[in-house]
TORFI-576735 format. One record per atom (N, C-alpha, C, O): residue number from 1; residue in one letter; atom name; x, y, z. Coordinates in Angstrom, 2 decimals. Example, Ala and Ser with C-alpha at 12.3 -4.5 7.8 and 13.67 -1.06 7.14 Angstrom:
residues 2
SITE:k:r:a:east:north:up
SITE:1:A:N:13.19:-5.69:7.80
SITE:1:A:CA:12.30:-4.50:7.80
SITE:1:A:C:13.20:-3.30:7.80
SITE:1:A:O:14.24:-3.32:8.46
SITE:2:S:N:12.85:-2.25:7.08
SITE:2:S:CA:13.67:-1.06:7.14
SITE:2:S:C:12.90:0.03:7.87
SITE:2:S:O:13.41:1.14:8.04
***
This chain:
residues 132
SITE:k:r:a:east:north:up
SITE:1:X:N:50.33:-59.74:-72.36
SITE:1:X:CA:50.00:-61.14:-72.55
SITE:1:X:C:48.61:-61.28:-73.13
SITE:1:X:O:47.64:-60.57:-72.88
SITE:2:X:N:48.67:-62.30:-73.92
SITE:2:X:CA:47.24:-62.75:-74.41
SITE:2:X:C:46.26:-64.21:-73.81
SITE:2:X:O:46.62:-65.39:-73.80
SITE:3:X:N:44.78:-63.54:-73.29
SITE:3:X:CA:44.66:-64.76:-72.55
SITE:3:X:C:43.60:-65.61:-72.90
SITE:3:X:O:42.46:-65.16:-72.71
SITE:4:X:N:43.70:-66.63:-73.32
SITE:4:X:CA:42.47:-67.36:-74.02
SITE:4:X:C:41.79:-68.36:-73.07
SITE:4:X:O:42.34:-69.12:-72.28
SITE:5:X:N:40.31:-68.18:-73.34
SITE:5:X:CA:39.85:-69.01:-72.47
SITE:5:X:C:38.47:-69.72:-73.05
SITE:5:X:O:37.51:-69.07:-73.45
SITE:6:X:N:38.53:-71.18:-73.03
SITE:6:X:CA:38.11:-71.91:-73.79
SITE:6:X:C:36.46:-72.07:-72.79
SITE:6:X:O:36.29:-72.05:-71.57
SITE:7:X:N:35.31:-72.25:-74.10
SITE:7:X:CA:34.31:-72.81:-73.35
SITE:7:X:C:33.14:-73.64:-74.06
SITE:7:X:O:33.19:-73.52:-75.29
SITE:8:X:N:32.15:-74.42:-73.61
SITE:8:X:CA:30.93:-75.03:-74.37
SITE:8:X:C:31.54:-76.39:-74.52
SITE:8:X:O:31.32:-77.00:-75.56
SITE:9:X:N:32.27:-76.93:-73.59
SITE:9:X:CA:32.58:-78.45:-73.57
SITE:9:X:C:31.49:-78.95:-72.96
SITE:9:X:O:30.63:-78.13:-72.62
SITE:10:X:N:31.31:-80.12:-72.73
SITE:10:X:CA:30.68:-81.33:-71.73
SITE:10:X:C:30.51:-82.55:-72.31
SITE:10:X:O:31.25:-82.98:-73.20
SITE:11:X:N:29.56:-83.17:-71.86
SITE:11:X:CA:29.24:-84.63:-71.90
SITE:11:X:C:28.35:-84.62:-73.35
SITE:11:X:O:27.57:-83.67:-73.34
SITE:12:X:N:28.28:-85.35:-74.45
SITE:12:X:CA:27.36:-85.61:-75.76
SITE:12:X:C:26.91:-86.70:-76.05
SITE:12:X:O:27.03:-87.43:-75.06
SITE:13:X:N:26.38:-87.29:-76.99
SITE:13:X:CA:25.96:-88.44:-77.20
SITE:13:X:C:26.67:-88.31:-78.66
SITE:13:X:O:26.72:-87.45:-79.53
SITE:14:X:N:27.27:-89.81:-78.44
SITE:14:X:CA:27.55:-90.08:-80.34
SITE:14:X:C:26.81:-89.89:-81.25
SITE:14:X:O:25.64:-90.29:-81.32
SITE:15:X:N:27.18:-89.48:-81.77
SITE:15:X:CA:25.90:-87.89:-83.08
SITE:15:X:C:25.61:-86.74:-82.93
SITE:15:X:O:25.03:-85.92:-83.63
SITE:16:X:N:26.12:-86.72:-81.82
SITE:16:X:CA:25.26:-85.17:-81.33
SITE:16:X:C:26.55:-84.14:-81.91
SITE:16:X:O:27.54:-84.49:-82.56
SITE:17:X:N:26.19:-82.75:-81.44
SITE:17:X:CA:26.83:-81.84:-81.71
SITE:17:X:C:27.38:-81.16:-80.89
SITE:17:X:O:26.93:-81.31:-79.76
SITE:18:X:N:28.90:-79.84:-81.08
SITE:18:X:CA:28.56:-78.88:-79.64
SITE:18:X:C:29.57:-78.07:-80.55
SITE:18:X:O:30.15:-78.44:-81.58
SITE:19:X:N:29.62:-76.90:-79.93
SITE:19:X:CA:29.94:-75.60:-80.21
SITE:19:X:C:30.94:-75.07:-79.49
SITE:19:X:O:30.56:-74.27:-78.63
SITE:20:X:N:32.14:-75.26:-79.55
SITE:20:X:CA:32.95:-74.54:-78.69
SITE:20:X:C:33.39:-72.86:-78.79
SITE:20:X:O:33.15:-72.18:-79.79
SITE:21:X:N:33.83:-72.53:-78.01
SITE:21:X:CA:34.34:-70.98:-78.00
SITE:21:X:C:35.53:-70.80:-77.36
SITE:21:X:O:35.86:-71.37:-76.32
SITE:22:X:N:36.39:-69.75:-78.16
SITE:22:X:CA:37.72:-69.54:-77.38
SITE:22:X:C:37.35:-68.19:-77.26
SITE:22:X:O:36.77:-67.87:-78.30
SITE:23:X:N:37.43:-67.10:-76.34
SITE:23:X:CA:37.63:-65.73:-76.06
SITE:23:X:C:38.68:-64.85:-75.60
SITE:23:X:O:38.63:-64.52:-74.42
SITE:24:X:N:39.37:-64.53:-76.13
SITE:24:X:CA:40.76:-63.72:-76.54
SITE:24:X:C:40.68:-61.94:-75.76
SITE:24:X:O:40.06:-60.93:-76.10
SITE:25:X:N:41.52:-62.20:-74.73
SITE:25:X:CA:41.43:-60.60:-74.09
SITE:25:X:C:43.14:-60.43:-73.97
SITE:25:X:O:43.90:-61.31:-74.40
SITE:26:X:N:43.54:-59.35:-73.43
SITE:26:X:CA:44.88:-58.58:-73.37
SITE:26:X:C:45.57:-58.05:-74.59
SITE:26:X:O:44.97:-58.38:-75.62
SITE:27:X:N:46.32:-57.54:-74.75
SITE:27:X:CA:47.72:-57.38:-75.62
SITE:27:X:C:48.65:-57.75:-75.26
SITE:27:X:O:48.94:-57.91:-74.08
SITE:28:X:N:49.63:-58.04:-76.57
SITE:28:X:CA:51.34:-58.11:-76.05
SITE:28:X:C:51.52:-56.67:-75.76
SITE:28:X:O:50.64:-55.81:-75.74
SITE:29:X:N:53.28:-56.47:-75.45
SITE:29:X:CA:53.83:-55.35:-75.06
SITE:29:X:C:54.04:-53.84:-76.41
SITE:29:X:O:54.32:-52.64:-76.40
SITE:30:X:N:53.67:-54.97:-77.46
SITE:30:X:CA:53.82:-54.76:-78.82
SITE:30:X:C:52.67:-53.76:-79.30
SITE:30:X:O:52.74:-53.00:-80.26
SITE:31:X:N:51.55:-53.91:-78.39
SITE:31:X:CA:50.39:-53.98:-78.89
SITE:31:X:C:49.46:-54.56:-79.86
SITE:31:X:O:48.44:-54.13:-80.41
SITE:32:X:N:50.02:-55.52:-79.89
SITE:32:X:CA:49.26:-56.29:-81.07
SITE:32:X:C:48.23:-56.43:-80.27
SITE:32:X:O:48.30:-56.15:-79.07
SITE:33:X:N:46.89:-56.99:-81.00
SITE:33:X:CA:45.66:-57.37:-80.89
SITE:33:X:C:44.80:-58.68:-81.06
SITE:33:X:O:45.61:-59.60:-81.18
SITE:34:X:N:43.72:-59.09:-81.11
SITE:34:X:CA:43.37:-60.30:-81.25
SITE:34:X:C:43.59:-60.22:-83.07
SITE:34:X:O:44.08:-61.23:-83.58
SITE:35:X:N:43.35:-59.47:-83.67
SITE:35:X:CA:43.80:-59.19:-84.92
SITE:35:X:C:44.74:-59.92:-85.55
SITE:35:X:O:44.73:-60.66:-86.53
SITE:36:X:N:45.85:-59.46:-84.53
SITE:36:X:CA:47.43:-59.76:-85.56
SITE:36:X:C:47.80:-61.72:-85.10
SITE:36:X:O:48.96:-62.15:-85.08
SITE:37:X:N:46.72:-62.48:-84.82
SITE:37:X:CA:46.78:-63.63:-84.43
SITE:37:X:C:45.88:-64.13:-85.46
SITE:37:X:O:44.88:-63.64:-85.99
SITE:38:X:N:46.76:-65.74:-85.67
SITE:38:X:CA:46.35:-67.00:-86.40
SITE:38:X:C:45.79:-67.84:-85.31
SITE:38:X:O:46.55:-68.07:-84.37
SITE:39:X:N:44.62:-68.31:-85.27
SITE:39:X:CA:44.15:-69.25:-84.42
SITE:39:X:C:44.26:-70.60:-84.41
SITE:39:X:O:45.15:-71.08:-85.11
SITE:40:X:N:43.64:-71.26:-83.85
SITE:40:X:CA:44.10:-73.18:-83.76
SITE:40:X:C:42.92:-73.70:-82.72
SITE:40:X:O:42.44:-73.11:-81.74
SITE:41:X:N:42.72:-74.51:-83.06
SITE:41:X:CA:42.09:-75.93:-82.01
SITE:41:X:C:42.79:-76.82:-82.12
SITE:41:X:O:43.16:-77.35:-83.17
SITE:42:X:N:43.18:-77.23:-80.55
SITE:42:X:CA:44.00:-78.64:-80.72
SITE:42:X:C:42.96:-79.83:-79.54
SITE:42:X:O:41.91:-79.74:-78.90
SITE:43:X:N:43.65:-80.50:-79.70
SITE:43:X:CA:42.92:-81.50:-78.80
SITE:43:X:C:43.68:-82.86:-78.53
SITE:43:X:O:44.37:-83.38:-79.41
SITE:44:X:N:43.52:-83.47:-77.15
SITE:44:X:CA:44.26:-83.98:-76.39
SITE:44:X:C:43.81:-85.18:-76.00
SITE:44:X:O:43.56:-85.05:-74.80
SITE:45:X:N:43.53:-86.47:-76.40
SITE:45:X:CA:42.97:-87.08:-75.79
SITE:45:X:C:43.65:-87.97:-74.75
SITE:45:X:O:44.86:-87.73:-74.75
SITE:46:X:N:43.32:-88.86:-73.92
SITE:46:X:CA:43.63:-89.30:-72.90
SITE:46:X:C:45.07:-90.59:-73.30
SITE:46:X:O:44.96:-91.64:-73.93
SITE:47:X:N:46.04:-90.11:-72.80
SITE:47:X:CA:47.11:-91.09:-73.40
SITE:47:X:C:47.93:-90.92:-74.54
SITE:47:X:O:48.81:-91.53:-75.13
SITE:48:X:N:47.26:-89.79:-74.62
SITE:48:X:CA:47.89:-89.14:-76.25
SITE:48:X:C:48.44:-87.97:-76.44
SITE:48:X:O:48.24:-87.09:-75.61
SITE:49:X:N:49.34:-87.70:-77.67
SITE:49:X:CA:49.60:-86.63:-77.92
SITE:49:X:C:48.80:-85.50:-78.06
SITE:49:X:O:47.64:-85.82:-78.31
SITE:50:X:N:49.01:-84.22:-78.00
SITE:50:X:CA:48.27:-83.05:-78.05
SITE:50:X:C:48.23:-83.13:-80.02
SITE:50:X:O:49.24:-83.46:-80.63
SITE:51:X:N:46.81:-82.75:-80.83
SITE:51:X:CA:47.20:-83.11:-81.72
SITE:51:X:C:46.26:-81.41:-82.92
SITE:51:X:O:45.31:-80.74:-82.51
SITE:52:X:N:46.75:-81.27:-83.88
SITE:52:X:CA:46.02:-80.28:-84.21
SITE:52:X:C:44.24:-80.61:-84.55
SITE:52:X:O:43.90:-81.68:-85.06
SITE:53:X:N:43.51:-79.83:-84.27
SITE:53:X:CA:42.40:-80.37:-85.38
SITE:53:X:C:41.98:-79.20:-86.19
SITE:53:X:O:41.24:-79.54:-87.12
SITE:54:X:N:42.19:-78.07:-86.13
SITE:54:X:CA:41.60:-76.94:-86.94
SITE:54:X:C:42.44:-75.34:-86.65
SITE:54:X:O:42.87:-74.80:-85.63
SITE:55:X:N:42.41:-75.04:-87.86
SITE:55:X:CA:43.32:-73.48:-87.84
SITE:55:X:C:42.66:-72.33:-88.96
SITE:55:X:O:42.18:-72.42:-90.09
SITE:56:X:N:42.91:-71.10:-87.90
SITE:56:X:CA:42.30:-70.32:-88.84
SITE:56:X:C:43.53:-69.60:-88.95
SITE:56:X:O:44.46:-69.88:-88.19
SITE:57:X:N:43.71:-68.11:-90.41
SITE:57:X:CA:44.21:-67.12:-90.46
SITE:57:X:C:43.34:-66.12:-89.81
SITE:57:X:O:42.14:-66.17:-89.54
SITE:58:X:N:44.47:-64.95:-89.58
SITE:58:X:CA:44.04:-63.87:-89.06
SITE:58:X:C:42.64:-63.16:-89.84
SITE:58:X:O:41.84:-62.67:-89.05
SITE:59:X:N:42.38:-63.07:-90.90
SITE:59:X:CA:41.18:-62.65:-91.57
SITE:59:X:C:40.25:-63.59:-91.52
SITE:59:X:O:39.20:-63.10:-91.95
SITE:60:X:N:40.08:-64.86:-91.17
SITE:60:X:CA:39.20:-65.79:-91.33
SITE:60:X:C:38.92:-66.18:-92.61
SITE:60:X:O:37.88:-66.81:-92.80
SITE:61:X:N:39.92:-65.83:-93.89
SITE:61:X:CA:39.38:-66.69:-94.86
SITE:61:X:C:39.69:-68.04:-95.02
SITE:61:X:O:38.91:-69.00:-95.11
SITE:62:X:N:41.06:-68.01:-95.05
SITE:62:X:CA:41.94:-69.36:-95.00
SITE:62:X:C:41.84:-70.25:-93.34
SITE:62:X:O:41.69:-69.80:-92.20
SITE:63:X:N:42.00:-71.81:-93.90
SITE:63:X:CA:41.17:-72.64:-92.61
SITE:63:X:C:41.92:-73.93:-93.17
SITE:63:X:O:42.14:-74.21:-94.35
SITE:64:X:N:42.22:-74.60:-92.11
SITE:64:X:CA:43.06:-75.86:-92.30
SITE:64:X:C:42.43:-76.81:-91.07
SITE:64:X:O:42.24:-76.28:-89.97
SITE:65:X:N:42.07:-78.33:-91.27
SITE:65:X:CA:41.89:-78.94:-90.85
SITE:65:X:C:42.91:-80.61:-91.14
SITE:65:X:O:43.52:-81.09:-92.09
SITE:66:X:N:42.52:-81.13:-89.33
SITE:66:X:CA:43.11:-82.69:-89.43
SITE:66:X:C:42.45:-83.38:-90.51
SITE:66:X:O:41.23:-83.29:-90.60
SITE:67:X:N:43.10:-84.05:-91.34
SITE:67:X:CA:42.00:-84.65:-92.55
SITE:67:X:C:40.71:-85.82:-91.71
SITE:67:X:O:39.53:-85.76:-92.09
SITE:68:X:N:40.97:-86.42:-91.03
SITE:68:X:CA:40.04:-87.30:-90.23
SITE:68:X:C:38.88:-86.52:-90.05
SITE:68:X:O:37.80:-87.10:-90.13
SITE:69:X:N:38.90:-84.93:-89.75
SITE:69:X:CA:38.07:-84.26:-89.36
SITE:69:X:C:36.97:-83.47:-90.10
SITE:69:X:O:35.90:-83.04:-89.67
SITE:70:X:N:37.59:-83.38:-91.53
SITE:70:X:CA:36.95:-82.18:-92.78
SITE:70:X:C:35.49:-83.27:-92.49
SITE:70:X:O:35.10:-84.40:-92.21
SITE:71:X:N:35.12:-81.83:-92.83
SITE:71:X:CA:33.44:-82.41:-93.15
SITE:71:X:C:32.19:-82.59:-91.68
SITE:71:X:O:30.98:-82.42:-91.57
SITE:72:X:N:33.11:-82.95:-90.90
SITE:72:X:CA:32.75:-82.73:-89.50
SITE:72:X:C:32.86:-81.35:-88.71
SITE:72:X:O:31.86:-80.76:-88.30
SITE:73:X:N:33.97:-80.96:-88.57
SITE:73:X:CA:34.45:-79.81:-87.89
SITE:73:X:C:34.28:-78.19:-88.68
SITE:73:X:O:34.36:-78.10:-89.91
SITE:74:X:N:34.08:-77.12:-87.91
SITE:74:X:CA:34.28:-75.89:-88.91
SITE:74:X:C:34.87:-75.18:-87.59
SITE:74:X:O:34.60:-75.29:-86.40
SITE:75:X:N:35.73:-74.48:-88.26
SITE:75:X:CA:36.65:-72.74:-87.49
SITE:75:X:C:36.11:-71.99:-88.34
SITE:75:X:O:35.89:-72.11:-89.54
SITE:76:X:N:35.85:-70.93:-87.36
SITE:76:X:CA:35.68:-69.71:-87.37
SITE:76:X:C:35.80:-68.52:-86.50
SITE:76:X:O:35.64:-68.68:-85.29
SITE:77:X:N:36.02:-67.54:-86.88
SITE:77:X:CA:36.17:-66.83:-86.12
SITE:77:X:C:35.39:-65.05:-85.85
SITE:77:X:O:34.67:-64.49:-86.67
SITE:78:X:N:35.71:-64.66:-84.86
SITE:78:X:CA:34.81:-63.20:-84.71
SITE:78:X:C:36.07:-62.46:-84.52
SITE:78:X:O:36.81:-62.63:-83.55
SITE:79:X:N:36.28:-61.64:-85.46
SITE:79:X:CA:37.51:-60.33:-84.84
SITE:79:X:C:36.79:-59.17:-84.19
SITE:79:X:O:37.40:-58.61:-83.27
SITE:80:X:N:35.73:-58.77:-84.49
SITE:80:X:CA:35.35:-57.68:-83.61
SITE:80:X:C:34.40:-58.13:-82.74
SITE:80:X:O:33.30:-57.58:-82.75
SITE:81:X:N:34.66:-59.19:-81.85
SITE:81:X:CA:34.40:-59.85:-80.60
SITE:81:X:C:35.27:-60.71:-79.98
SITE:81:X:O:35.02:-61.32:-78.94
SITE:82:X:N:36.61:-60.78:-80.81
SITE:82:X:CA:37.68:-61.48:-80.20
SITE:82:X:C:37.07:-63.07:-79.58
SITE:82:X:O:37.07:-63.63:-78.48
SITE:83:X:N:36.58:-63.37:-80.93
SITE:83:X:CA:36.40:-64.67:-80.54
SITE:83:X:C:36.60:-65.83:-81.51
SITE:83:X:O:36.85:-65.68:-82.71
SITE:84:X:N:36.46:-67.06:-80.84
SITE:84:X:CA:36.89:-68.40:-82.01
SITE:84:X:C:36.44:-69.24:-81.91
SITE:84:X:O:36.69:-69.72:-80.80
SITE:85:X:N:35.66:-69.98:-82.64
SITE:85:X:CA:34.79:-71.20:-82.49
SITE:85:X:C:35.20:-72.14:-83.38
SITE:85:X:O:35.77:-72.06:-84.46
SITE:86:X:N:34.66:-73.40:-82.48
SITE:86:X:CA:34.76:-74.79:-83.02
SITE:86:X:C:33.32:-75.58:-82.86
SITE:86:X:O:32.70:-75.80:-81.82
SITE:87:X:N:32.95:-76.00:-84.42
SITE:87:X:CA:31.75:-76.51:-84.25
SITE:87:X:C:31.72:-77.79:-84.85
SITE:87:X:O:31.80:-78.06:-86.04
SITE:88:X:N:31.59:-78.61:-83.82
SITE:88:X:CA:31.42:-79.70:-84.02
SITE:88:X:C:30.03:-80.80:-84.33
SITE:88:X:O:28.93:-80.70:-83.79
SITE:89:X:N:30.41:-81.74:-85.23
SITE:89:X:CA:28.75:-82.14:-85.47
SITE:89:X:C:28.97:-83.84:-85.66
SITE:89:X:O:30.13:-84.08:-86.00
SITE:90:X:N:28.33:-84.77:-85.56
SITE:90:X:CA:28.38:-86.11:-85.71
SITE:90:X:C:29.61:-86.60:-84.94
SITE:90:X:O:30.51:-87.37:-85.27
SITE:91:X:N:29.43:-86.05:-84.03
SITE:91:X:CA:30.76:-86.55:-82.90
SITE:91:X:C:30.39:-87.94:-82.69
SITE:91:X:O:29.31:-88.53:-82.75
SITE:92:X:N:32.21:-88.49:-82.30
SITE:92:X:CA:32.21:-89.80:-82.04
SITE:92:X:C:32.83:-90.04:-80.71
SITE:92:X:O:33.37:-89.07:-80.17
SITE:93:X:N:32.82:-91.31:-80.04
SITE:93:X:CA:33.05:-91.23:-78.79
SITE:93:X:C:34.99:-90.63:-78.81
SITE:93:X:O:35.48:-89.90:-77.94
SITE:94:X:N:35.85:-91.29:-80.18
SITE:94:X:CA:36.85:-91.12:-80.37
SITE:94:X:C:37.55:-89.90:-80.57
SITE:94:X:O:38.65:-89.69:-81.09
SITE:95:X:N:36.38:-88.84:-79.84
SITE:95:X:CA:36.30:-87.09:-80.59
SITE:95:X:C:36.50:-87.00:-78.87
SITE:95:X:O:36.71:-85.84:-78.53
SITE:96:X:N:36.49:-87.75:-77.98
SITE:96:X:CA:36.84:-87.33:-76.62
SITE:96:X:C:37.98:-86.63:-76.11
SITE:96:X:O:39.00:-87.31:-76.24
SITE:97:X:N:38.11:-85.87:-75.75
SITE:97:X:CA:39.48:-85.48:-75.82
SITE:97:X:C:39.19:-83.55:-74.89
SITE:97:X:O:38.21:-82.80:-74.89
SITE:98:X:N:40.59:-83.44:-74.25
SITE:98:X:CA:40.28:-82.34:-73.78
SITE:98:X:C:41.06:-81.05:-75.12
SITE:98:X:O:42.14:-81.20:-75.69
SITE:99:X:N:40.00:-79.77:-75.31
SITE:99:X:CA:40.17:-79.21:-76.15
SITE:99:X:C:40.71:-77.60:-76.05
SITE:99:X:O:40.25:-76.81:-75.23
SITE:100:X:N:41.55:-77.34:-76.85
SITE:100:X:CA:42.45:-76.11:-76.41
SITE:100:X:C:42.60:-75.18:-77.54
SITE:100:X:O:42.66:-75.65:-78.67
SITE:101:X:N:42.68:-73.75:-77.32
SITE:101:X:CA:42.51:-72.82:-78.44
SITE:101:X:C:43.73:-72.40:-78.31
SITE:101:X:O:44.14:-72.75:-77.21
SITE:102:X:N:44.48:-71.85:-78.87
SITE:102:X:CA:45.79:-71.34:-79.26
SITE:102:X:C:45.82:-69.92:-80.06
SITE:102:X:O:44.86:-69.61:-80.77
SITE:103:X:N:46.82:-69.17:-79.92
SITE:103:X:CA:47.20:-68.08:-80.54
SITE:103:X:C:48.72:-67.93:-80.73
SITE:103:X:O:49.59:-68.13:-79.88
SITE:104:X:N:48.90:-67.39:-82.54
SITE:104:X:CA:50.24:-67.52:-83.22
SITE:104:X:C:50.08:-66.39:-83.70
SITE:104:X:O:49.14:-66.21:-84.48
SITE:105:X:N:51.11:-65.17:-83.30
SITE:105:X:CA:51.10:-64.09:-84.15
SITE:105:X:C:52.05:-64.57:-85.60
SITE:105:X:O:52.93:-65.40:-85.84
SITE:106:X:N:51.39:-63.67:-86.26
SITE:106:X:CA:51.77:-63.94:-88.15
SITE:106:X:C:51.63:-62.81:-89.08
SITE:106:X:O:50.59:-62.15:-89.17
SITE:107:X:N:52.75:-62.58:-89.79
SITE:107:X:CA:52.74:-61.28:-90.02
SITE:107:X:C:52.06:-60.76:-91.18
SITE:107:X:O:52.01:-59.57:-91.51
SITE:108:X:N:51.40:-62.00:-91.90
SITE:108:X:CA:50.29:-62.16:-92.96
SITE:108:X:C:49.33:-62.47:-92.77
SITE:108:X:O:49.32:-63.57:-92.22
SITE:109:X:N:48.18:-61.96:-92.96
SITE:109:X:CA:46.77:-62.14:-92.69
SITE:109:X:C:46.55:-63.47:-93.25
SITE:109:X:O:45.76:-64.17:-92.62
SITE:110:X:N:47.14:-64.02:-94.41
SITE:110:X:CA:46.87:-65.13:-95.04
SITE:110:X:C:46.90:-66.73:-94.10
SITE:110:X:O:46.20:-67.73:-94.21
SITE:111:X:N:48.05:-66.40:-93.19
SITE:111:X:CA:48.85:-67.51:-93.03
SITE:111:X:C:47.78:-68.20:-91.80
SITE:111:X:O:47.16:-67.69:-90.87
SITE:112:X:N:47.95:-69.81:-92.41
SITE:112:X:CA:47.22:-70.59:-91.33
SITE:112:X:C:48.46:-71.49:-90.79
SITE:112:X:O:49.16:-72.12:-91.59
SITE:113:X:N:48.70:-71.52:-89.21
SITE:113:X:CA:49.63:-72.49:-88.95
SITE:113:X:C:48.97:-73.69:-88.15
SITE:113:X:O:48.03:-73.61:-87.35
SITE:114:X:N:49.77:-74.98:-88.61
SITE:114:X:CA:48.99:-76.21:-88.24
SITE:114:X:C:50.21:-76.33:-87.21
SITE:114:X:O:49.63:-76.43:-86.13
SITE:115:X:N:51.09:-76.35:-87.05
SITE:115:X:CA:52.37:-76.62:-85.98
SITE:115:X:C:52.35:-75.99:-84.10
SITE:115:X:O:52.73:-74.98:-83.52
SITE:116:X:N:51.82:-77.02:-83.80
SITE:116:X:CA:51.36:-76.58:-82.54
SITE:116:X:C:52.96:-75.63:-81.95
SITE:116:X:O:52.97:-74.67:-81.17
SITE:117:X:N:53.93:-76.14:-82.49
SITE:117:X:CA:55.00:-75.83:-82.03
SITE:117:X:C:55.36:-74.11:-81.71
SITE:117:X:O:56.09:-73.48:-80.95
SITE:118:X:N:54.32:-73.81:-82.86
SITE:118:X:CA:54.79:-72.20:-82.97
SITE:118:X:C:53.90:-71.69:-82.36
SITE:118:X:O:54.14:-70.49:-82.28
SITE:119:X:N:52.54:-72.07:-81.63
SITE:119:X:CA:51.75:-70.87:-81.26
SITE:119:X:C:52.43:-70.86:-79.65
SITE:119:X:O:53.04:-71.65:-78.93
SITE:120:X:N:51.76:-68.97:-79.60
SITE:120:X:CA:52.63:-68.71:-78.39
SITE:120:X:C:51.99:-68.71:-77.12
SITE:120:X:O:52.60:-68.65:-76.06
SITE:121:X:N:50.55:-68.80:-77.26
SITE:121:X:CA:49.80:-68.51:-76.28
SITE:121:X:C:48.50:-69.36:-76.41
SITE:121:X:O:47.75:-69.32:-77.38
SITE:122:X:N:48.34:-70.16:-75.25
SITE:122:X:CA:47.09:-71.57:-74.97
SITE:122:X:C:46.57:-70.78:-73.60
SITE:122:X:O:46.97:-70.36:-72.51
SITE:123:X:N:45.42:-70.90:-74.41
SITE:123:X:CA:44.02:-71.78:-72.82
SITE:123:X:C:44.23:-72.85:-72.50
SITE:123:X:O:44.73:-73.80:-73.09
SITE:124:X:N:43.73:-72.67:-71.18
SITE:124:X:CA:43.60:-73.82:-70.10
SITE:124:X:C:42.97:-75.08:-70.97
SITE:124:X:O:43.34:-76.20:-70.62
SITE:125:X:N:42.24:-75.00:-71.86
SITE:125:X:CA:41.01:-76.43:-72.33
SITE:125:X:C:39.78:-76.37:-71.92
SITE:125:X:O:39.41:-75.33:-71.38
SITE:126:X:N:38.97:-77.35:-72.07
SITE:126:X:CA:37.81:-77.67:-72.15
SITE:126:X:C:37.46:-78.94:-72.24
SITE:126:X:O:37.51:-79.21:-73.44
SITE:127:X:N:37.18:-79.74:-71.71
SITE:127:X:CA:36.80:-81.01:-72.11
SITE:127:X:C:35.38:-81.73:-72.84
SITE:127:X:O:34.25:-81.69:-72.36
SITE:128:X:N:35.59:-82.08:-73.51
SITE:128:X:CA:34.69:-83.01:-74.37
SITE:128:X:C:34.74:-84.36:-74.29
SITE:128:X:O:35.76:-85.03:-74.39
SITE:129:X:N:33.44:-84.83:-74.07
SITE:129:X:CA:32.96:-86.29:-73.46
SITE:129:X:C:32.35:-86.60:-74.20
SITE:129:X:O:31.21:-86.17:-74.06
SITE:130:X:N:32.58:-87.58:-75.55
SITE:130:X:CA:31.09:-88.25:-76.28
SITE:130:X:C:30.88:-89.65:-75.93
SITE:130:X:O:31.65:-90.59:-76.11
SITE:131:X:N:29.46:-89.67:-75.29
SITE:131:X:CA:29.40:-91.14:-74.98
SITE:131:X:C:28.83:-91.92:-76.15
SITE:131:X:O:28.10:-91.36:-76.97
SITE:132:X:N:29.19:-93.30:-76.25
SITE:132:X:CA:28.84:-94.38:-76.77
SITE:132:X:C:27.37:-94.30:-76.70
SITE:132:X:O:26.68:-95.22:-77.14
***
């Protein structure tokens, strides 16, 4: 199993910034690695659907974002630290929402998936608070 665990949420001020992190430990039975995974940020706000906001490919070149979000948001990622970040900047209170990292194995380094449907493996979240 692969186990992700999300962190660097809290409370912000509208404008401010924050930095999230997902950190990726285990294997499947397969042995795959944090490697052979496409990443994701999704986010959840209160009353709402779980919704995408950012995806990486397994190499970190290719990167897909919610359009509401370009320009604000960046993914990235660390493969030889098995890690994944979300950096957020000019947050709005409407950026509240609890936030979750995901993992989709893919058998192309290229491939970015936006379809929450297919990833196989979520963290718990993180929550993010921007106040007014």
């Amino acid at each position: 199993q692969v186990q992700l665990v999300e962190s660097g949420g809290g409370l912000v001020q509208a404008g401010g910034s924050l930095r999230l992190s997902c950190t990726a430990s285990g294997r499947t039975t397969s042995g795959r690695t944090f490697r052979s995974y496409a990443m994701g940020w999704f986010r959840q706000a209160p009353g709402k659907e779980r919704d995408i906001v950012a995806a990486i490919s397994r190499d970190g070149f290719n990167t897909r974002y919610a359009d509401s979000l370009k320009g604000r948001f960046t993914i990235s990622r660390d493969n030889a630290n098995n890690m994944v970040y979300l950096e957020m900047s000019e947050l709005k209170p409407e950026d509240t929402a609890v936030y979750y990292c995901a993992a989709v194995y893919t058998p192309l380094t290229i491939i970015v998936q936006t379809l929450q449907r297919e990833y196989d493996y979520w963290g718990q979240g993180t929550q993010v608070t921007v106040s007014s």
